[in-house]
VOGU-3710 file (C-alpha; in Angstrom, 3 decimals, decimal comma):
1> xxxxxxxxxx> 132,812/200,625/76,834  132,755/198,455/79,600  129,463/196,011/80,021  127,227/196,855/82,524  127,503/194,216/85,075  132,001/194,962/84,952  130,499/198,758/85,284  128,245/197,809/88,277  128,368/194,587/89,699  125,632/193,396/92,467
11> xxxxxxxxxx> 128,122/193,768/95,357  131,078/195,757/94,292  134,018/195,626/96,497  133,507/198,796/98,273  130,222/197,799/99,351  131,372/194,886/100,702  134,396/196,657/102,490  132,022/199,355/104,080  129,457/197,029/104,914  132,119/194,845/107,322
21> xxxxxxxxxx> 133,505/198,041/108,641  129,616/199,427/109,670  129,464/196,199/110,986  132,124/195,036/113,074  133,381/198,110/114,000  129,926/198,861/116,586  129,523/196,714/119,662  125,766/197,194/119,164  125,624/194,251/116,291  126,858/192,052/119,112
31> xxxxxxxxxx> 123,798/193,575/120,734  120,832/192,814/117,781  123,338/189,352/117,421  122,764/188,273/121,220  118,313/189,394/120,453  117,884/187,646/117,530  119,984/184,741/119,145  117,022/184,790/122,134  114,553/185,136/120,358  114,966/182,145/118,076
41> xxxxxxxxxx> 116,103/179,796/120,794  113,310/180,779/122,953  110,692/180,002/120,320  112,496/176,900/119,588  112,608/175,378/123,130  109,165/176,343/123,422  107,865/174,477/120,436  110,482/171,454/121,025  108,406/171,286/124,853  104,750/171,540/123,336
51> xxxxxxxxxx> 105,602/169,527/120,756  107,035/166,791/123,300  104,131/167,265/125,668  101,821/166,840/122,668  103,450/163,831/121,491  104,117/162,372/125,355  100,503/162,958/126,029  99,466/160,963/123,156  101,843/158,348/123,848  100,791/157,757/127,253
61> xxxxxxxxxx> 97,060/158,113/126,618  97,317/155,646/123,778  99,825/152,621/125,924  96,950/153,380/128,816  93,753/152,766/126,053  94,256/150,711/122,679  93,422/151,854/119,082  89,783/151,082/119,677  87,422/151,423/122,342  84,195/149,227/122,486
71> xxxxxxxxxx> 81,695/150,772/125,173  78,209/151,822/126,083  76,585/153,915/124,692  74,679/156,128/127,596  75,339/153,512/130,732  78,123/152,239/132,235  78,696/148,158/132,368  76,397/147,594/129,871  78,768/145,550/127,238  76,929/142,104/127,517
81> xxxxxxxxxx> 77,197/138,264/125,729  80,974/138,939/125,486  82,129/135,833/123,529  79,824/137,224/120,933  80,769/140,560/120,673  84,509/139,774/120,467  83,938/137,168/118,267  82,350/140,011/115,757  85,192/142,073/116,260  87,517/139,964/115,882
91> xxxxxxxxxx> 86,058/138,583/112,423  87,701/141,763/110,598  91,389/141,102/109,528  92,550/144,123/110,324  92,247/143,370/114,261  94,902/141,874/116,590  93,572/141,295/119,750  90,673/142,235/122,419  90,624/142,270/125,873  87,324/143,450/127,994
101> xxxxxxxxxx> 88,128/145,664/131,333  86,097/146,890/134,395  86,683/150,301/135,756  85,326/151,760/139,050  86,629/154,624/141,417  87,568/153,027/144,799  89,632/153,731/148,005  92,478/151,854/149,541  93,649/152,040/152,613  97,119/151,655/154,178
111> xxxxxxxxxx> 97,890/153,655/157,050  95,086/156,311/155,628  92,450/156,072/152,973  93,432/157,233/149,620  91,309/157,487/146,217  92,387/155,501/143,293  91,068/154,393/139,928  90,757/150,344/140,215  91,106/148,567/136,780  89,842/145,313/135,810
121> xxxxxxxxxx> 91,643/143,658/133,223  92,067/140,313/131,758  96,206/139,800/132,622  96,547/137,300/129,535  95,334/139,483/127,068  95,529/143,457/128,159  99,429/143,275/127,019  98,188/142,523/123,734  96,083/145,650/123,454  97,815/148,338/125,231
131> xxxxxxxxxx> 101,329/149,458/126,438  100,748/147,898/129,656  104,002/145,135/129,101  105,695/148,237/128,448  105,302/150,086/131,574  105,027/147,062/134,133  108,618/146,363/135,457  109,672/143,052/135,782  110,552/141,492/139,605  114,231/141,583/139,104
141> xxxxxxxxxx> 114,289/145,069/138,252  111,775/146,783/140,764  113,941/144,400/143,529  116,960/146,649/142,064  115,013/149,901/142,089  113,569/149,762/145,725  117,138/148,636/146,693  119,078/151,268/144,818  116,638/153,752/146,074  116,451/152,808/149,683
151> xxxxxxxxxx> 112,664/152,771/149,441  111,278/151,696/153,196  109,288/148,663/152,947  108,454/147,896/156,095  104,909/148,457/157,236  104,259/151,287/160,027  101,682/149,833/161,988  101,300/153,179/164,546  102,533/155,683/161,716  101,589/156,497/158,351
161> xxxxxxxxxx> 104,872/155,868/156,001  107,383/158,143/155,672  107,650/159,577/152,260  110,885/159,791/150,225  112,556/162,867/150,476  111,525/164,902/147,458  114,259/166,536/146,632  115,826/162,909/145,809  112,867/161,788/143,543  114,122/163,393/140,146
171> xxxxxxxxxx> 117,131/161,083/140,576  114,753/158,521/141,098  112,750/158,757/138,349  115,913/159,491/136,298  116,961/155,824/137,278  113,950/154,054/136,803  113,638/155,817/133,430  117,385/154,332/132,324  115,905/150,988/133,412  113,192/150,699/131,445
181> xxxxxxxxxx> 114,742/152,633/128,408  117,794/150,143/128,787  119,245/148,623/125,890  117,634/145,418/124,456  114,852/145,996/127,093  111,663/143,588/125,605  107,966/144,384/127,226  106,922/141,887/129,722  105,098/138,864/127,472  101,358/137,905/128,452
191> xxxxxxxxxx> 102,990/134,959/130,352  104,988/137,435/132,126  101,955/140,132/133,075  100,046/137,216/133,982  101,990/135,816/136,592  102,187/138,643/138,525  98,708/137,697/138,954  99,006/134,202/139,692  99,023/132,405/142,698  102,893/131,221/142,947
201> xxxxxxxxxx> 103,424/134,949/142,674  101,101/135,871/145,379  102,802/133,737/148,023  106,152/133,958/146,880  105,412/138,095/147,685  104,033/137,414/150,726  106,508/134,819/152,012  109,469/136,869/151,125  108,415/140,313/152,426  105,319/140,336/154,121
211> xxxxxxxxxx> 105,263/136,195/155,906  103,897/137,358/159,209  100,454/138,264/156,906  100,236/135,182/155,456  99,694/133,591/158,852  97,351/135,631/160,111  95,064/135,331/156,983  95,204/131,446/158,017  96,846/130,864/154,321  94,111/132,089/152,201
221> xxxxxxxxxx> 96,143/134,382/149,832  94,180/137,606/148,868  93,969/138,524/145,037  96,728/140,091/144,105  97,186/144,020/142,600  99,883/145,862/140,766  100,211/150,092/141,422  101,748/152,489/139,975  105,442/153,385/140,937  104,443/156,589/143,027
231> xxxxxxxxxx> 103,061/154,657/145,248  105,855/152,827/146,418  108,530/156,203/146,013  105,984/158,122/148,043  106,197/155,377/150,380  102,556/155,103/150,595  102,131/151,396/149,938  104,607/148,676/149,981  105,444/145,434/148,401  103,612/142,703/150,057
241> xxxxxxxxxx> 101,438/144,804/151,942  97,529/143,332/151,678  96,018/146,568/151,120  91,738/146,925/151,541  90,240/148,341/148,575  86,343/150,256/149,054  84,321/151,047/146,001  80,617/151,335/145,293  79,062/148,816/143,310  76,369/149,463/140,850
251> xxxxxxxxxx> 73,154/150,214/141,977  74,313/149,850/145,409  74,394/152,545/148,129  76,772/150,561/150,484  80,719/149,934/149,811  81,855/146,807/149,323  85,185/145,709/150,120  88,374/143,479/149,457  91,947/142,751/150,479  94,251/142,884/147,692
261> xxxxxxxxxx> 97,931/141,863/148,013  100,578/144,418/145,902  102,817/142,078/143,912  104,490/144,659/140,875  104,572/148,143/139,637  104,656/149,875/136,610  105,619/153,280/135,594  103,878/154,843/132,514  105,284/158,259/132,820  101,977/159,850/133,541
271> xxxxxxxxxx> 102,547/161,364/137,196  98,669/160,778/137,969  98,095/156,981/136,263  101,388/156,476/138,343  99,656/157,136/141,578  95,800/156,717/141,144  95,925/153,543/138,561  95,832/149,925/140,473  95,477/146,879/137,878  93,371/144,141/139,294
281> xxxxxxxxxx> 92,145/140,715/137,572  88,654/141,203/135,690  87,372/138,222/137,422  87,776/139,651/140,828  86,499/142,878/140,277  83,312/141,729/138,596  82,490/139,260/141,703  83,212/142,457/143,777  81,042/144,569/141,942  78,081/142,357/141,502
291> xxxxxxxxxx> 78,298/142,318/137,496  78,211/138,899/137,387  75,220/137,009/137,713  73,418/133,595/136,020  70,832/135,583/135,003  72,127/138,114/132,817  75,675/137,240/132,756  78,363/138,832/133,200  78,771/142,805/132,570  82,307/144,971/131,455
301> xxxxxxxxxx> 82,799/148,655/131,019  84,348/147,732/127,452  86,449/146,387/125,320  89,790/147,054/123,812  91,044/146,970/120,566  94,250/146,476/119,268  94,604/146,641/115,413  97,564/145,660/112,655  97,410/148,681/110,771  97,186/151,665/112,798
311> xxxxxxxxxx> 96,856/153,662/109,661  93,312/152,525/108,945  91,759/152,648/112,471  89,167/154,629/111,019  88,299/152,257/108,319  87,979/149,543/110,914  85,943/151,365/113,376  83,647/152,135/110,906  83,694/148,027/110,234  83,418/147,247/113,856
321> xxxxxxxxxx> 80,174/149,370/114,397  78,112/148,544/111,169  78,698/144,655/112,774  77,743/145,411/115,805  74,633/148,211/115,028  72,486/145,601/114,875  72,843/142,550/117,223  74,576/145,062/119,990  72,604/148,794/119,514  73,627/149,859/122,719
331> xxxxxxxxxx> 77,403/149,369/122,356  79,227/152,461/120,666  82,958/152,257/118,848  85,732/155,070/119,200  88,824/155,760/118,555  91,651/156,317/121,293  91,838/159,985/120,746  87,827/160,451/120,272  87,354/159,185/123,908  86,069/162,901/125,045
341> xxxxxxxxxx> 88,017/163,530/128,015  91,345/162,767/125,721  90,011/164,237/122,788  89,340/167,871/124,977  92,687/167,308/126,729  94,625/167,130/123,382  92,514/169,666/121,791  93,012/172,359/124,549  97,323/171,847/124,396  97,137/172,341/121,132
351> xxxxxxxxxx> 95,628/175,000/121,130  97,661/176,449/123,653  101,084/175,723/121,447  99,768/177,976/118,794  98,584/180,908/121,073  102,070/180,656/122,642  103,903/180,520/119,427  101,965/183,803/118,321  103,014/185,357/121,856  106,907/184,242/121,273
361> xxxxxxxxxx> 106,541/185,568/117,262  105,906/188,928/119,092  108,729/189,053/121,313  111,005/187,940/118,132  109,531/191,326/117,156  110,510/193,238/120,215  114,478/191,873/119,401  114,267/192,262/115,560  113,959/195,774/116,781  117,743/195,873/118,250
371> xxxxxxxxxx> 118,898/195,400/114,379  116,463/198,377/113,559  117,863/200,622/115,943  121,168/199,217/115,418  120,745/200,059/111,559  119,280/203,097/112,359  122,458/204,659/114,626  124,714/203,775/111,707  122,923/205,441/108,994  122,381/208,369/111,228
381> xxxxxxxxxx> 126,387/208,391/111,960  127,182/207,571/108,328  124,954/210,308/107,041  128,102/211,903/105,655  129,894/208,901/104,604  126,491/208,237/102,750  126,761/211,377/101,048  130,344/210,974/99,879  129,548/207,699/98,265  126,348/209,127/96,809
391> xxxxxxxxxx> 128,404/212,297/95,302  131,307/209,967/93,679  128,951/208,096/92,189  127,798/205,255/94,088  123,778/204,434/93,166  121,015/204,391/95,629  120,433/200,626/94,939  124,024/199,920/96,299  123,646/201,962/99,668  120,586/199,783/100,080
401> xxxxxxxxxx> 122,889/196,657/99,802  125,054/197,972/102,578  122,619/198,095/105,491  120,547/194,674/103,843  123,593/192,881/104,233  123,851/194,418/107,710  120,964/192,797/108,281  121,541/189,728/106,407  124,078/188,964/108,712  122,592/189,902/112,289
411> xxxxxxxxxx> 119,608/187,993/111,277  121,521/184,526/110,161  124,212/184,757/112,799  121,782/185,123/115,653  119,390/182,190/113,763  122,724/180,333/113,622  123,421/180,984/117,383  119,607/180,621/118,395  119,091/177,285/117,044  122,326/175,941/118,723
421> xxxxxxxxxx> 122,073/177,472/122,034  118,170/176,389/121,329  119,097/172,807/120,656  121,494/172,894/123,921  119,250/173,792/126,326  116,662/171,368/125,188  119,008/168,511/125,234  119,880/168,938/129,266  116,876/170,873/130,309  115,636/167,847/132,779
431> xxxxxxxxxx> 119,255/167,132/134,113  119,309/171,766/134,275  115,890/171,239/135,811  117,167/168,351/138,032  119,926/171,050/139,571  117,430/173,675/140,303  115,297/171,337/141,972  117,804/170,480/144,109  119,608/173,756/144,914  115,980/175,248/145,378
441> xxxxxxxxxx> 113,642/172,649/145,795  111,594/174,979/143,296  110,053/172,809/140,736  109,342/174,299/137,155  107,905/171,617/135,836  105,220/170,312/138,610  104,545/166,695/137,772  101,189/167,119/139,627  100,099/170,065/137,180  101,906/168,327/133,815
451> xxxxxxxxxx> 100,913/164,403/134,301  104,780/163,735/133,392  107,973/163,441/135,776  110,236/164,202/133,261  109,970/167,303/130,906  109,025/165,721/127,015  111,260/167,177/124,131  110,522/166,479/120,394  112,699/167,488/117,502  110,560/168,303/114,328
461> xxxxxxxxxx> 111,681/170,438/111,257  108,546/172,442/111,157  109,640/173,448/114,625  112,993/174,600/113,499  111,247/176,555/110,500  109,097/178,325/112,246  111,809/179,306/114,446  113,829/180,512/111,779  111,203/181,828/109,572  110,392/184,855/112,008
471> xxxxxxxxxx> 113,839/185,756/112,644  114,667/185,972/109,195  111,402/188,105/107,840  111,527/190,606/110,911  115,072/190,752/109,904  114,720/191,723/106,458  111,819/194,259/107,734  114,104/195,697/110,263  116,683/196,221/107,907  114,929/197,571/104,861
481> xxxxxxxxxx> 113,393/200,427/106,125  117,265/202,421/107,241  118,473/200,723/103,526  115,684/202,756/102,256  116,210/205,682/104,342  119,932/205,849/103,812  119,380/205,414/99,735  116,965/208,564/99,530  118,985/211,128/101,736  120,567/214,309/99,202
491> xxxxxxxx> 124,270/214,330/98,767  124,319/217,539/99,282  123,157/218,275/102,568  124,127/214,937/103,624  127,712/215,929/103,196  127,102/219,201/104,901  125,578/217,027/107,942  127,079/217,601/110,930
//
């Protein structure tokens, strides 16, 4: 007598012949194919975006802060004796650098008044503690950008400036994004930040684009300012225009105001930094503010703090504010992310990514469904073929194999199919995005609303899991239940079905 497993092998030929032929010969497995394949890519692209926006968000609020934030505790302004506190900080190995900043809401005013958020930073130091290098773009290659772009920079003394036609500005971002991502592309040194502050700079801006100014200041070159890229594509400012800045200062229930001459840009990538942010020098914003004064000295909103090992920031934190509990009580020590407004921000997208990726596992359920029904018409057509198989001997365990490996292969074509379509669409969704902008000025991805001109994408495995894990569950479930049917049905009166 023959062994068992020559007697009934897992998937004896027939099986495998009938199961093709159930298959391939029904147009409605192209059907489940084409949901499953929908389903998976749409969960994928949906994660790959969250994810991106999760880790873009991060990225941008981390080049704008540092590891470390030194402020006050419950007033603003109140970080005092500043040799000595970053003298303490800086006596832990693990830290790199510090540089103090001012920060104040203000107004400018060009041919209208606009808000903006007016930063005070040390230009020697801050490229040391944040990604500002990074985002500031060099003279050379802004002269390139606002000639490649055609960007007006001319003033309009009767007229406020025209702004760029919008349905060019994806290419323009586009372009200024292949700049700065260019190959070999270093961050601007401290020497390099810095001079866009100095006085050669100044003048040299002036001179070149703006000389008629310069005269009628009688020489005295205003500090100088750098603003974000938006600015200059919206055509709201331009290089070498002397722009007056308004804030409050402390205390104070009149504004106070400056002239401030434009001399760089940067672009971080975050829509609003890139058109509220204006980096000033420390020193100037301090005298304009009234923080600095011979008898209590000079006053910052903070410090940042840029540390060797971002692993441990913790650890150091910790460190930072057992040195400075005592001498400094009213100074408090975060982390980037535990700032609260970033902290809520981050917490709240999040969030979001798993509600949506419980919504998407849901409509995977909806096309999981197609194989169910698909499975379902053939075992209700094959109800006599079923019967046959049943009476010549075939066992109930190998009918079950026939509509599992139905399924088997739905599921891991359309997971196939889902992750590459999936993977597609994520790799040209901006320059996809770009077209529909353009053919209907509709924009799907509002840089106002999302912080970013450009839609973030971010490849992780656990992404690509839980896109396939889904698919291939519901798949199993959709197809076990018609194995199971199919198995239990009498020969009998399934070959007398009609």
């Amino acid at each position: 007598m023959s062994k068992p497993s020559e007697q009934d092998p897992l998937f004896p030929r027939y099986l495998s012949f009938l199961s093709a032929r159930y298959l391939f010969r029904r147009p409605s497995g192209l059907a489940a194919v084409l949901a499953v394949t929908f389903g998976v890519a749409i969960i994928l692209i949906t994660l790959s975006i969250m994810g991106g926006y999760i880790d873009e968000l991060e990225r941008i609020i981390q080049g704008q802060e540092s590891h470390i934030i030194v402020t006050g505790r419950e007033r603003a302004y109140d970080v005092r004796n500043l040799p000595e506190v970053e003298r303490a900080i800086k006596a832990f190995p693990n830290v790199a650098a510090t540089s103090p900043y001012i920060e104040t809401l203000a107004m400018y005013r060009s041919a209208q008044f606009n808000p903006c958020h007016l930063r005070g930073i040390v230009p020697e130091t801050e490229p040391l503690v944040s990604a500002v290098g990074r985002y500031t773009l060099r003279p050379a290659e802004l002269d390139l950008i606002l000639e490649k772009l055609g960007v007006e920079e001319e003033e309009k003394d009767d007229a406020e400036p025209s702004a760029l036609d919008r349905r060019h500005e994806p290419d323009a971002i586009g372009f200024i994004h292949e700049v700065q991502m260019a190959p070999g592309r270093a961050p601007l040194s401290p020497e390099e930040f810095a001079s866009l502050f100095g006085t050669e700079k100044r003048k040299e801006v002036l001179l070149s684009r703006n000389p008629e100014v310069l005269a009628d200041l009688g020489g005295r070159v205003p500090p100088a300012v750098v603003v974000g890229i938006q600015l200059l594509l919206g055509r709201e400012v331009f290089l070498g225009q002397v722009v007056t800045l308004a804030t409050i200062a402390p205390g104070g229930h009149e504004p106070v105001q400056r002239k401030f001459v434009i001399t760089g840009a940067f672009r971080s990538g975050d829509f609003d930094a890139d058109k509220q942010i204006l980096y000033a020098h420390v020193d100037v914003l301090k005298n304009m503010l009234g923080l600095a004064s011979l008898e209590t000295g000079s006053r910052y909103e903070g410090i940042r703090v840029s540390i060797k090992e971002p692993s441990k920031v913790q650890t150091t934190r910790l460190r930072i504010a057992r040195a400075l509990e005592a001498e400094h009580p009213q100074l408090t020590v975060m982390p980037w992310n535990r700032i609260p407004r970033q902290r809520n921000l981050l917490r709240a997208v999040e969030s979001e990514k798993v509600l949506i990726y419980f919504l998407l596992i849901v409509l995977m359920a909806f096309t999981c469904c197609m194989v169910l029904l698909m499975l379902l018409l053939t075992v209700i057509e094959k109800t006599r073929d079923m019967g046959v198989l049943l009476a010549l001997g075939a066992t109930p365990g190998g009918i079950v194999r026939i509509f599992l490996a139905n399924g088997a292969v739905l599921s891991i074509a359309g997971v196939g199919l889902g992750l590459g379509a999936g993977y597609l669409f994520c790799v040209f969704i901006n320059p996809i995005h770009d077209w529909i902008h353009a053919q209907t000025g509709v924009r799907l991805f509002p840089a106002e609303i999302y912080h970013m001109d450009r839609i973030p994408i971010s490849f992780r495995l656990t992404d690509a899991l839980s896109s396939v894990a889904p698919a291939v569950i519901l798949g199993f479930l959709a197809s076990l239940a018609p194995a199971v049917w199919a198995s239990r049905r009498d020969p009998i009166k399934a070959i007398h079905y009609e």
